[in-house]
PDBQT receptor file of N, H, CA, C and O in Angstrom, charges set to zero:
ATOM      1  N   UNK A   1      73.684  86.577  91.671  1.00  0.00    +0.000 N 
ATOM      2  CA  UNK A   1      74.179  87.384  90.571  1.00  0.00    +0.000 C 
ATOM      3  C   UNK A   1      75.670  87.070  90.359  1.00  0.00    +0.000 C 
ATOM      4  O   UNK A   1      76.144  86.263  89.560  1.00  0.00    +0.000 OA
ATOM      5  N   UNK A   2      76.344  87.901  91.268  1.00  0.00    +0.000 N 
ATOM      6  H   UNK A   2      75.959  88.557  91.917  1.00  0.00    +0.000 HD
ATOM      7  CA  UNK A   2      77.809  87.269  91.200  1.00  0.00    +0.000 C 
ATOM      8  C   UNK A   2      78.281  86.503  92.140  1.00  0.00    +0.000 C 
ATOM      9  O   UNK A   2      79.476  86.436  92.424  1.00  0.00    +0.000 OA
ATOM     10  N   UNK A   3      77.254  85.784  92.763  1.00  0.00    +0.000 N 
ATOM     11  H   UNK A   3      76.283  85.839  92.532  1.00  0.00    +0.000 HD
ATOM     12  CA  UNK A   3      77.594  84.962  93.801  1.00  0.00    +0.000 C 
ATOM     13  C   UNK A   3      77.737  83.926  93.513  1.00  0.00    +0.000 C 
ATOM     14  O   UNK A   3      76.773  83.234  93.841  1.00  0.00    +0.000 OA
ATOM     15  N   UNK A   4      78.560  83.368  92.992  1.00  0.00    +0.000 N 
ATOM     16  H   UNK A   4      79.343  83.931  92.726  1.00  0.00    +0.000 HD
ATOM     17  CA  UNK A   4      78.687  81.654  91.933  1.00  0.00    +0.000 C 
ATOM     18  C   UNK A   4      79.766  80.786  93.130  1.00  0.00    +0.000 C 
ATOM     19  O   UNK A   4      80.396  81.383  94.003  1.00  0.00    +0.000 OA
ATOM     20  N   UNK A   5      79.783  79.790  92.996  1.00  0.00    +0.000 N 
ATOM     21  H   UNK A   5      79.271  79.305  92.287  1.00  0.00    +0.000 HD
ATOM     22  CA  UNK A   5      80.269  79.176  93.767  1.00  0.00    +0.000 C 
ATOM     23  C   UNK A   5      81.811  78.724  93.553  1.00  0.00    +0.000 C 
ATOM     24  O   UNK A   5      82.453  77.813  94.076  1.00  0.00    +0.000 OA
ATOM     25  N   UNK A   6      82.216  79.839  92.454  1.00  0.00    +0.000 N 
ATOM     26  H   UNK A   6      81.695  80.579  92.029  1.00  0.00    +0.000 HD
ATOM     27  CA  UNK A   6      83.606  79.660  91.740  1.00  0.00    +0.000 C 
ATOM     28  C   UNK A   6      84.742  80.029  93.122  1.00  0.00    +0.000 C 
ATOM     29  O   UNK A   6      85.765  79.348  93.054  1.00  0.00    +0.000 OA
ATOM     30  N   UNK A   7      84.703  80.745  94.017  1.00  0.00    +0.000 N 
ATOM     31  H   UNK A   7      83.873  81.299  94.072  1.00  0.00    +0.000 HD
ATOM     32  CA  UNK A   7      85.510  81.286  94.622  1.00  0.00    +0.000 C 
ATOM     33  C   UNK A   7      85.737  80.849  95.651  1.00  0.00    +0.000 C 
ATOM     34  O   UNK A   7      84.805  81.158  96.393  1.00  0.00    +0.000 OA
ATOM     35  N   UNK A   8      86.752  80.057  96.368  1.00  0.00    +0.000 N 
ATOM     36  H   UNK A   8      87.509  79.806  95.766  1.00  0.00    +0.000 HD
ATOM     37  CA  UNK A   8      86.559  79.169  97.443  1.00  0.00    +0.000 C 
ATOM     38  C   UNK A   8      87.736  79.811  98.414  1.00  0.00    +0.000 C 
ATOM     39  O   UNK A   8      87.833  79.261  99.511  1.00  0.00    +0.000 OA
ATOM     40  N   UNK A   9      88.484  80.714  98.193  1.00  0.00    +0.000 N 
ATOM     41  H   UNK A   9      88.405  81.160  97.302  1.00  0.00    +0.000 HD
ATOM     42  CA  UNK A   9      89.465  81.731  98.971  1.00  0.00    +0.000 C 
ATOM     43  C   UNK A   9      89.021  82.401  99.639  1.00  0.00    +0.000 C 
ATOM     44  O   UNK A   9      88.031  83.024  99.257  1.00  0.00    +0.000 OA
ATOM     45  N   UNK A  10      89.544  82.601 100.980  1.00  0.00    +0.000 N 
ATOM     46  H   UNK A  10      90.348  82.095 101.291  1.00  0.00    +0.000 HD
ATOM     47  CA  UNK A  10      88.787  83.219 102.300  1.00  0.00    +0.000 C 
ATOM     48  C   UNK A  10      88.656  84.704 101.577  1.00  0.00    +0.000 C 
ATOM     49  O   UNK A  10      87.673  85.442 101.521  1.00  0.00    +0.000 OA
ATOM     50  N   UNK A  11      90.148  84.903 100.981  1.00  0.00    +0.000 N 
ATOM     51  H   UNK A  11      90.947  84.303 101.026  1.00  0.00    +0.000 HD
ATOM     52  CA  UNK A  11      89.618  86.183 100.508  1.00  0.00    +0.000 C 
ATOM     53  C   UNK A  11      88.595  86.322  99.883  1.00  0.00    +0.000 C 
ATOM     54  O   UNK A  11      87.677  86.967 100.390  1.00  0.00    +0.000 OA
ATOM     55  N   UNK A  12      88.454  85.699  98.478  1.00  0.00    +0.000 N 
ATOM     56  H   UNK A  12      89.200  85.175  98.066  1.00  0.00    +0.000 HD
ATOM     57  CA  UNK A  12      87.814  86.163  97.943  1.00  0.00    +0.000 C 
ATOM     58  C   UNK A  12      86.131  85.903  98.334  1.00  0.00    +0.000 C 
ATOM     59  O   UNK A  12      85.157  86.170  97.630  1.00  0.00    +0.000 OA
ATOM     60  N   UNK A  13      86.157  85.410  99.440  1.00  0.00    +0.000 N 
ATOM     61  H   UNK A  13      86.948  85.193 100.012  1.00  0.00    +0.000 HD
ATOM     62  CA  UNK A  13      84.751  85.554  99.654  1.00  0.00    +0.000 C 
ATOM     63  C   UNK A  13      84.687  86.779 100.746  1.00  0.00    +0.000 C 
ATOM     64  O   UNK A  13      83.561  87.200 101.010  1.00  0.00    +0.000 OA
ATOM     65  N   UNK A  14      85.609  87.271 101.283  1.00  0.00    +0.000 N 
ATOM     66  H   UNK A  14      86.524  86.929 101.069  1.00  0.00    +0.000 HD
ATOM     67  CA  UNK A  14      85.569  88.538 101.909  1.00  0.00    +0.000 C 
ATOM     68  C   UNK A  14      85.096  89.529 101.002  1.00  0.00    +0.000 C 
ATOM     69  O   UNK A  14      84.249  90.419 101.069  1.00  0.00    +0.000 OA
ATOM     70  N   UNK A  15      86.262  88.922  99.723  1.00  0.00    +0.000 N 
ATOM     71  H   UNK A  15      86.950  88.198  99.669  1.00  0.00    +0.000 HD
ATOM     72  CA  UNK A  15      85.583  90.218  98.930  1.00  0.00    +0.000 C 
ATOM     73  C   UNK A  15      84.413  90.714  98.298  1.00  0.00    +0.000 C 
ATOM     74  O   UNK A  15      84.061  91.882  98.137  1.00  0.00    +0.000 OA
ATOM     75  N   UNK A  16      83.637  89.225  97.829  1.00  0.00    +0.000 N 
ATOM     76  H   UNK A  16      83.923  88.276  97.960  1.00  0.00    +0.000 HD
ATOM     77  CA  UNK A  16      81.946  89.370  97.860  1.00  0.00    +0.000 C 
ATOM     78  C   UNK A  16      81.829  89.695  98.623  1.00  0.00    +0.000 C 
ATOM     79  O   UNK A  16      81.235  90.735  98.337  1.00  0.00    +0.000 OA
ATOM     80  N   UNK A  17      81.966  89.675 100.158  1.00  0.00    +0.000 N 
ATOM     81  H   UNK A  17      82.449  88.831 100.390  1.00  0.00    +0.000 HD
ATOM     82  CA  UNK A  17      80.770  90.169 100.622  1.00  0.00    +0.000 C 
ATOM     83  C   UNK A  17      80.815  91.827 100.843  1.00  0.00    +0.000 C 
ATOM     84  O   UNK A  17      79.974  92.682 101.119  1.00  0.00    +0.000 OA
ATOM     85  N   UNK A  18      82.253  91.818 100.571  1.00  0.00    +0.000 N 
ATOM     86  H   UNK A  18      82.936  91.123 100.346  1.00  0.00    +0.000 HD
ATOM     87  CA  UNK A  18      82.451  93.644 100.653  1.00  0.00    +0.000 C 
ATOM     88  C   UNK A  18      81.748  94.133  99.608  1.00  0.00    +0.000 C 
ATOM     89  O   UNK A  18      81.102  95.170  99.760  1.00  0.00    +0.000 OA
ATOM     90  N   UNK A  19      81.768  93.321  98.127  1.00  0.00    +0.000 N 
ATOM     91  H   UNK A  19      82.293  92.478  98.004  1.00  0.00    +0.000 HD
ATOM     92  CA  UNK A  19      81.022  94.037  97.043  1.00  0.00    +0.000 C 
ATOM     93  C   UNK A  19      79.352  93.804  97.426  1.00  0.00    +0.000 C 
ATOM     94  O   UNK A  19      78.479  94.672  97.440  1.00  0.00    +0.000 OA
ATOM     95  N   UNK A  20      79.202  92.250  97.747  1.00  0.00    +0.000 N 
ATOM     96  H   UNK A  20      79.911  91.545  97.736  1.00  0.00    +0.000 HD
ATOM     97  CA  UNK A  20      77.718  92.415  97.901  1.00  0.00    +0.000 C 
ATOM     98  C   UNK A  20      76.725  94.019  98.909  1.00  0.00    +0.000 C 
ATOM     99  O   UNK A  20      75.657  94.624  98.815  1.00  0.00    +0.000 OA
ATOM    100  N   UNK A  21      77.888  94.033  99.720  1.00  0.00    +0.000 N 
ATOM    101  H   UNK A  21      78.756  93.542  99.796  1.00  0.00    +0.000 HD
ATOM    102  CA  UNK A  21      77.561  95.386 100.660  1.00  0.00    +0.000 C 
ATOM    103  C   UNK A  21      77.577  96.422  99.834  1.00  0.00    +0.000 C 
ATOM    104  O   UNK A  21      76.481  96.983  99.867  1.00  0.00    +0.000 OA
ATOM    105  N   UNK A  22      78.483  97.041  98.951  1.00  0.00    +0.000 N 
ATOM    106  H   UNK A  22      79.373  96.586  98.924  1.00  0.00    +0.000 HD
ATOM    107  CA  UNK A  22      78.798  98.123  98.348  1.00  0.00    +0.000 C 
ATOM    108  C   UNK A  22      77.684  98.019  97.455  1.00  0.00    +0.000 C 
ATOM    109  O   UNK A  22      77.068  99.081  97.542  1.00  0.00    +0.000 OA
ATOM    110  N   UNK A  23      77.084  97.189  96.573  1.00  0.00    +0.000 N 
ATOM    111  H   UNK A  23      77.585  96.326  96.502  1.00  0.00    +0.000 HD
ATOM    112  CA  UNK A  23      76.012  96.864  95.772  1.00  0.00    +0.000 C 
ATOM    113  C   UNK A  23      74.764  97.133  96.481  1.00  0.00    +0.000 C 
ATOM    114  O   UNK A  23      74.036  98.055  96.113  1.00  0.00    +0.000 OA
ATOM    115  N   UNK A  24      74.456  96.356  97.517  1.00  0.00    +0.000 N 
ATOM    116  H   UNK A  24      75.047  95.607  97.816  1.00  0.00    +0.000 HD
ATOM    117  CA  UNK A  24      73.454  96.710  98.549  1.00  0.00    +0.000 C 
ATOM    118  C   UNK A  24      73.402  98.245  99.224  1.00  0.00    +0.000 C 
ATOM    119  O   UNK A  24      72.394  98.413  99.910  1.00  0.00    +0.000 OA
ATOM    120  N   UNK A  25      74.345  99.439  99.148  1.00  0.00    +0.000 N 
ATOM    121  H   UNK A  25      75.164  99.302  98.590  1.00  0.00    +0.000 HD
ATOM    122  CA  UNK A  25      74.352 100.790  99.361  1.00  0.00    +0.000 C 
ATOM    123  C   UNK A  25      73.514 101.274  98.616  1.00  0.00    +0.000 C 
ATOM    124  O   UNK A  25      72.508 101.930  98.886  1.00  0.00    +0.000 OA
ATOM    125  N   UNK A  26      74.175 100.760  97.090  1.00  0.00    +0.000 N 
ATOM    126  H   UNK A  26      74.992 100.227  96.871  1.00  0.00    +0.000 HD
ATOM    127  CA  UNK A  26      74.388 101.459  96.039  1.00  0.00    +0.000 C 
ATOM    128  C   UNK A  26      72.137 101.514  95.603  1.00  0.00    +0.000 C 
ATOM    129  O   UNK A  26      71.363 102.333  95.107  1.00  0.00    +0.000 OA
ATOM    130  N   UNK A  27      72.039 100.152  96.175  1.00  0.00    +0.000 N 
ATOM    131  H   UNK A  27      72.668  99.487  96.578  1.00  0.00    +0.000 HD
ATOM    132  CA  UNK A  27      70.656 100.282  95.557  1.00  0.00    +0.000 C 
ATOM    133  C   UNK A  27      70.087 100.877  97.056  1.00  0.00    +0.000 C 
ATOM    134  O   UNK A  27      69.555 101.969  96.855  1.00  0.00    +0.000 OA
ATOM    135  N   UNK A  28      70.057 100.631  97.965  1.00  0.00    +0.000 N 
ATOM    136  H   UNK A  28      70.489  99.744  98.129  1.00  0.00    +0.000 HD
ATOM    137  CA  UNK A  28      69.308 101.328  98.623  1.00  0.00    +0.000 C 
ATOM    138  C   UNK A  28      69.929 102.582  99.901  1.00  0.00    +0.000 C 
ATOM    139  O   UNK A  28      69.989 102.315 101.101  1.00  0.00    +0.000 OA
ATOM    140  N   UNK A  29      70.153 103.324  99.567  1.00  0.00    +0.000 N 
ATOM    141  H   UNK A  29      70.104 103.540  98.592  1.00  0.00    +0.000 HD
ATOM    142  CA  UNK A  29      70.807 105.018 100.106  1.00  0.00    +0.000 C 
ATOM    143  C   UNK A  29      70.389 104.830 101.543  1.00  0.00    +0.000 C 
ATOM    144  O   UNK A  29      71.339 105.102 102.276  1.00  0.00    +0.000 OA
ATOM    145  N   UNK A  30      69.386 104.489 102.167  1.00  0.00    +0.000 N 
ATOM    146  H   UNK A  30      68.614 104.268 101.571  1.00  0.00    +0.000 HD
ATOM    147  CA  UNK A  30      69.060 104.293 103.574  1.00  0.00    +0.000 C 
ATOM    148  C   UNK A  30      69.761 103.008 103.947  1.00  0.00    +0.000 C 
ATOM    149  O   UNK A  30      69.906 103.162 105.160  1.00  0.00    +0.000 OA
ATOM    150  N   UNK A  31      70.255 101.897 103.661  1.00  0.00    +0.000 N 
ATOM    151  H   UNK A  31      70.137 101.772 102.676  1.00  0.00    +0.000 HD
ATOM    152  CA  UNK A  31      71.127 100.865 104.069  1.00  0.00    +0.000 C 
ATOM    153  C   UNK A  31      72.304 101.364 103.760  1.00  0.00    +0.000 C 
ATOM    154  O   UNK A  31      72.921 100.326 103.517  1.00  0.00    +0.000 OA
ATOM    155  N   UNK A  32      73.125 102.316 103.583  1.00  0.00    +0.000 N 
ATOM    156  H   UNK A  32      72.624 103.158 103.781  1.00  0.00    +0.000 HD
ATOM    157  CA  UNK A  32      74.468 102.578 103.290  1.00  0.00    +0.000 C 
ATOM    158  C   UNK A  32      74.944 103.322 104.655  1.00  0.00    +0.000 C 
ATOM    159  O   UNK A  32      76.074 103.807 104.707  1.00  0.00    +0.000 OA
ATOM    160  N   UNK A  33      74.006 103.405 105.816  1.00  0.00    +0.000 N 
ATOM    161  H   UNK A  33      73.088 103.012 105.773  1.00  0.00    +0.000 HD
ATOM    162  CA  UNK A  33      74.870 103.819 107.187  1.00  0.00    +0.000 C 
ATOM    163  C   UNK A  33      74.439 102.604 107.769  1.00  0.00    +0.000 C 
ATOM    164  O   UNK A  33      74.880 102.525 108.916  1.00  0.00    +0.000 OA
ATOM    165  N   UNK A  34      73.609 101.413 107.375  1.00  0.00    +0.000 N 
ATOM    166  H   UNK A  34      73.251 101.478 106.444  1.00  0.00    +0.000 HD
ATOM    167  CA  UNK A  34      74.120 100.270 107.853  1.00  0.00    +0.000 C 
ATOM    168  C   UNK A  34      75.375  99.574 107.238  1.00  0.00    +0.000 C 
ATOM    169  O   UNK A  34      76.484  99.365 107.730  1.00  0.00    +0.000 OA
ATOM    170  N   UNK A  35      74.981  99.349 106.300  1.00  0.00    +0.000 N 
ATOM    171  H   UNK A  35      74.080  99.518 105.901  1.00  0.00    +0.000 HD
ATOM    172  CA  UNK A  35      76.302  99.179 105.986  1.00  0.00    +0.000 C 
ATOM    173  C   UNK A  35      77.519  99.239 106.277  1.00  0.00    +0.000 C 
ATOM    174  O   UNK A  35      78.303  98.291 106.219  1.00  0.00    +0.000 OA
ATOM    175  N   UNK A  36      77.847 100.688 106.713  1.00  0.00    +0.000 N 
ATOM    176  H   UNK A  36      77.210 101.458 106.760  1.00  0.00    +0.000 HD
ATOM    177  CA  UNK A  36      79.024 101.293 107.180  1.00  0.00    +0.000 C 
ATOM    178  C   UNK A  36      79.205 100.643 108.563  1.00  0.00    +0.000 C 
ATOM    179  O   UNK A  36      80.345 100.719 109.022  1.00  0.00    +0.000 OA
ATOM    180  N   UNK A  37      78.330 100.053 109.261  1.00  0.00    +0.000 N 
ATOM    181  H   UNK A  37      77.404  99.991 108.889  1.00  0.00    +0.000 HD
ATOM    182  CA  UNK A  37      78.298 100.029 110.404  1.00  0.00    +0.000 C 
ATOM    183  C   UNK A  37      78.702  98.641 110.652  1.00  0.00    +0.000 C 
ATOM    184  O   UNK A  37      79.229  98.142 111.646  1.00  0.00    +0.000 OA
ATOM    185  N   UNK A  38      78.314  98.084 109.449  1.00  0.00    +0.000 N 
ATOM    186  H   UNK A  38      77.885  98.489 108.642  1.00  0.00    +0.000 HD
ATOM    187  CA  UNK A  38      78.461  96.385 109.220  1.00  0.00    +0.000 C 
ATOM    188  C   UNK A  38      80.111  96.285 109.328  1.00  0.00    +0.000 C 
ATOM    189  O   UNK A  38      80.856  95.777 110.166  1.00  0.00    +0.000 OA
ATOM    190  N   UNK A  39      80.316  96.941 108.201  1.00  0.00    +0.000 N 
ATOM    191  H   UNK A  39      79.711  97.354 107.521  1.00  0.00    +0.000 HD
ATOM    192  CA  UNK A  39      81.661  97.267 108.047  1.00  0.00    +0.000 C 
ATOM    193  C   UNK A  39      82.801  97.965 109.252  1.00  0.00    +0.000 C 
ATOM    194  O   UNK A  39      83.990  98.247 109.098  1.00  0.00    +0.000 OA
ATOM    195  N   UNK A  40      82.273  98.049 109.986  1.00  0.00    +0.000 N 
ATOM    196  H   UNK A  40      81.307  97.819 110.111  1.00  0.00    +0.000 HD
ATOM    197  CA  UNK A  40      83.034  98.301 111.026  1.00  0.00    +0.000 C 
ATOM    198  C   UNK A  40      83.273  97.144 111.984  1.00  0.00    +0.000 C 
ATOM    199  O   UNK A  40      84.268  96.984 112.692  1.00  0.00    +0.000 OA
ATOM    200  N   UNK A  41      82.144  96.325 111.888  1.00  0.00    +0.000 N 
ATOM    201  H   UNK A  41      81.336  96.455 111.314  1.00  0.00    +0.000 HD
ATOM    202  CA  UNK A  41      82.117  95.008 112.821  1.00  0.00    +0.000 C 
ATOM    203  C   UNK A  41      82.917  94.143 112.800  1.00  0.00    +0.000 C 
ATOM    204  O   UNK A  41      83.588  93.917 111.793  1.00  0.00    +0.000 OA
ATOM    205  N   UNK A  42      83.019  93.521 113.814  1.00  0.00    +0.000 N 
ATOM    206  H   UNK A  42      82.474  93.705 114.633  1.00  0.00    +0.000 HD
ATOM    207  CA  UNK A  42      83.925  92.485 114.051  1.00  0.00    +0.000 C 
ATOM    208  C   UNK A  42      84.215  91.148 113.374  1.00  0.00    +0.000 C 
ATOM    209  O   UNK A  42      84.738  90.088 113.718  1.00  0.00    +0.000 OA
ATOM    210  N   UNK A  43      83.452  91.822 111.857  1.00  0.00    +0.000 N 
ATOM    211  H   UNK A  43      83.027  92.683 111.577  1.00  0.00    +0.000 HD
ATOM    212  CA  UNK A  43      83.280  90.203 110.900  1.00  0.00    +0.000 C 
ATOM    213  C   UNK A  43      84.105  90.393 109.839  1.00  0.00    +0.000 C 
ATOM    214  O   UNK A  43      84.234  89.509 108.991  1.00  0.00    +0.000 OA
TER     215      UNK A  43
């Protein structure tokens, strides 16, 4: 979707994947305390 191969900055692929996560909450309410949990990890 918005994963195009335009973005080649460490950031900005941090930042997909922070949105791909926030997107992935957003559709499913039972993955949003994984999520959170993802988000806490060491990645």
């Amino acid at each position: 979707m918005g994963r195009g191969g335009r973005l080649h900055h460490p950031e900005a692929a941090r930042l997909t994947a922070a949105i791909d996560r926030a997107f992935a909450a957003l559709a499913d309410p039972h993955r949003r305390r994984t999520v959170e949990l993802l988000g806490r990890g060491p990645c």
